[in-house]
C-alpha positions in Angstrom: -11.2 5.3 104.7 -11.6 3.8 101.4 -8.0 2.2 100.1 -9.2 1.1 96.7 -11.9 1.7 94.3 -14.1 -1.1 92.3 -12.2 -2.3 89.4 -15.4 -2.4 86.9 -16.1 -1.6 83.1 -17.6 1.8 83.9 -14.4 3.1 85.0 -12.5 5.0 82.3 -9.1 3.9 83.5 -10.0 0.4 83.4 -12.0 0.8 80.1 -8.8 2.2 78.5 -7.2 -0.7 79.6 -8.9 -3.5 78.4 -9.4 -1.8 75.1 -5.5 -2.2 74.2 -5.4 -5.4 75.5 -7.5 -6.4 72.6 -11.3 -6.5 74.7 -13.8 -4.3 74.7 -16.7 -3.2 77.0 -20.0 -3.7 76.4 -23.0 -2.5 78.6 -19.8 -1.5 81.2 -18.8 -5.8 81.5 -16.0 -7.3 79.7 -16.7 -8.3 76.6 -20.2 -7.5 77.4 -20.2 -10.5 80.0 -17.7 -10.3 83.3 -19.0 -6.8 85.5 -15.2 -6.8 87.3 -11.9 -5.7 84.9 -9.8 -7.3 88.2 -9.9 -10.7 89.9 -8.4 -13.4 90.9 -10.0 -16.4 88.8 -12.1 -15.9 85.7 -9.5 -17.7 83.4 -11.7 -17.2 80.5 -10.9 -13.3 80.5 -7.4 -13.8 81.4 -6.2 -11.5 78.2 -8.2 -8.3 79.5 -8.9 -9.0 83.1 -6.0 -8.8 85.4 -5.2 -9.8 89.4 -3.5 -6.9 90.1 -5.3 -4.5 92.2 -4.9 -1.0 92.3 -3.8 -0.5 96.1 -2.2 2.0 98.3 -0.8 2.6 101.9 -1.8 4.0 104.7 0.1 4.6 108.2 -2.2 2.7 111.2 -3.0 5.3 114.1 -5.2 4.6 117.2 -8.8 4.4 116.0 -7.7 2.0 112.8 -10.0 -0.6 114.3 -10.4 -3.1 111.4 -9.7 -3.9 107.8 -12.6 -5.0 105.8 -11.8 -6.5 102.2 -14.7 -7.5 100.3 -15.7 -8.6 96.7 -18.6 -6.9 94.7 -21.1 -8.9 95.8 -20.9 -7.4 98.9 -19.6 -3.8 97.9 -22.9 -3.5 95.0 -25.7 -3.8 98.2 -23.6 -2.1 100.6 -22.5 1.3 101.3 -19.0 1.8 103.0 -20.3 3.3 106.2 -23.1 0.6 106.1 -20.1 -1.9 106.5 -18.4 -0.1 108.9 -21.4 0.9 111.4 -22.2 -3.1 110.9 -18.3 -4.6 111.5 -17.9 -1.8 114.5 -20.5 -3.4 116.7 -19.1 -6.5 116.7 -16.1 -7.8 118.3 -15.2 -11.7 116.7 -13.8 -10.4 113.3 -15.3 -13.8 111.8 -19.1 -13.1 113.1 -18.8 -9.7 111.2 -17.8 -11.3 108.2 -20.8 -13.3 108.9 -22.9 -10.4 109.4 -22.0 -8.7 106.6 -22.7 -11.5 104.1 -26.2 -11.8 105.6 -26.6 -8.1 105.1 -25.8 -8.3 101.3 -28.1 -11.2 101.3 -30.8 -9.1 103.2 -30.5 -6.2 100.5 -30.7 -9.1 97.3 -27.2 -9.3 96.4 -27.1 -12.1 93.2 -23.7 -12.5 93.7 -20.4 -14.5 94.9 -20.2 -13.2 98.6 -16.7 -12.8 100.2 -15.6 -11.1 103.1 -12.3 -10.9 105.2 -12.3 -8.7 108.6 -8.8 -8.2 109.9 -9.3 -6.6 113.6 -6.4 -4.3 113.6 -4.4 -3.6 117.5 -2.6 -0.1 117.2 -0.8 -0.8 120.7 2.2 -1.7 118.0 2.3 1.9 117.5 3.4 3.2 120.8 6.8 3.8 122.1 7.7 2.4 125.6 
C-alpha cells in the first residue's frame, strides 16, 4: 500500500503551490531545474520547495511486513510491486536496501539513491 505519492512538478497540487510561492515550473522541475517540489536539502529552492511531506496513517495488521521509504532515484526505475516482490525475499532489512539500490542501478537510475527498510513485527498487535 502506497502511503504517499511523488512530490514532483507534474503534479497539479504541487504546481499550484509553487506558483504562489513566487516559482514556477518549467518542463515539470522547479524553476525549470530541481524534478522534486519536496525534500529535505536543496537550499537553493528553499522559497518553493518545502520538507514537509504529504503523509498519512495507516493501522499495522498481520501481513504489514515492512516499510520501504525511498527517494526518486529509486521510485523513477522502480515499480511499487517491483520493490516489494524484491524487499519480501529477503530477510536483513539492510541487504534489501542494498538490493534495491542495485536494482535502480541495474535499470539506469542517474540519480541520488536512498533507501530505508523498516521490518515491521505485528505480534504488538495481539491481545494476551
Amino acid at each position: 500500500m502506497r502511503l504517499s505519492f511523488d512530490h514532483k512538478g507534474s503534479d497539479t497540487f504541487e504546481q499550484k503551490r509553487i506558483s504562489k510561492a513566487g516559482g514556477y515550473i518549467l518542463n515539470d522541475r522547479v524553476n525549470g531545474v530541481l524534478a522534486v517540489t519536496r525534500s529535505l536539502g536543496d537550499n537553493s529552492f528553499k522559497e518553493w520547495v518545502i520538507g514537509n511531506p504529504y503523509t498519512t496513517e495507516t493501522i499495522l495488521k498481520p501481513g504489514d511486513d515492512f516499510l520501504i521509504l525511498a527517494c526518486d532515484g529509486i521510485w523513477d526505475v522502480c515499480l511499487d510491486q517491483e520493490a516489494v516482490d524484491i524487499v519480501a525475499q529477503i530477510e536483513n532489512p539492510k541487504e534489501a536496501a542494498e538490493c534495491l539500490v542495485a536494482h535502480a542501478l541495474e535499470n539506469f537510475s542517474m540519480d541520488n539513491l536512498t533507501v530505508i527498510v523498516v521490518k515491521i513485527d505485528t505480534q504488538f498487535n495481539k491481545k494476551y
